[in-house]
N, C-alpha and C positions, 0 to 999 in steps of 0.2 A: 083483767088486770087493772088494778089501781092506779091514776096516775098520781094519787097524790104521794109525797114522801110518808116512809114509814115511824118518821120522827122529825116532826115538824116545827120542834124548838130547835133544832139545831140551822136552822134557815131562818128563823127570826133577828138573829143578830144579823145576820148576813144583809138581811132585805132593809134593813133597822139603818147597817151603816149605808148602804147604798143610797139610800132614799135620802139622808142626811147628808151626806155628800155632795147626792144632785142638787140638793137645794143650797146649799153652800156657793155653787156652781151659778146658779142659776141666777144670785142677789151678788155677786162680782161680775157677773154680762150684763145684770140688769143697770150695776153703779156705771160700768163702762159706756153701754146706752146713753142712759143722760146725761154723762160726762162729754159723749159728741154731740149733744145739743143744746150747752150751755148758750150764755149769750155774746162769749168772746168766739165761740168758734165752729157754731154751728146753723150760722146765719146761711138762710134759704136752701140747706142742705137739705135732701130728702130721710124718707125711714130706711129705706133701701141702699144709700149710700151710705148711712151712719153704721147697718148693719153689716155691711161690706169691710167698713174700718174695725168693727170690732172682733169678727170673725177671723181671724186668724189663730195657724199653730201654735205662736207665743201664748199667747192669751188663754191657748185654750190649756198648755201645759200647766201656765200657772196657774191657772182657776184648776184646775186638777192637784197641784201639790200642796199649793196652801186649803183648799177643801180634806184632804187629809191629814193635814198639820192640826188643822182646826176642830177636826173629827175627831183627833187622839187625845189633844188639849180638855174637848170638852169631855169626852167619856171617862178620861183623866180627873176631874172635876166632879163628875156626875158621882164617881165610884168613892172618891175621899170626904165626898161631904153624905 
């Protein structure tokens, strides 16, 4: 038996938005990041503290809705031009 699927466009969008998504994800932890190590406020902070502050439920909710807001805006975009 095959493991691959037996129609393997239909998983391409799929894997297309996820991948998009995480990377959406990934450059608002990354702004949050440096935003705890500017130089008003994250004077002799460690990385491990900064990543303590950013890592939270909230944050991670929003980096999740506005990553598919942003995912639908651009495919939205992609598909009219």
């Amino acid at each position: 038996m095959s493991l691959t699927p037996k129609d393997p466009r239909k998983l391409k969008p799929i894997w297309r938005a996820v991948i998009e998504i995480a990377f959406i994800v990934f450059l608002f932890y990354s702004n949050l990041l440096m935003g705890e190590f500017t130089q008003a406020n994250g004077r002799g902070k460690s990385f491990l503290a900064g990543l303590g502050d950013v890592m939270t439920l909230e944050n991670l909710a929003i980096a999740l809705v506005t990553a598919f807001i942003g995912y639908v805006a651009f495919e939205y975009l992609r598909k009219k031009l």
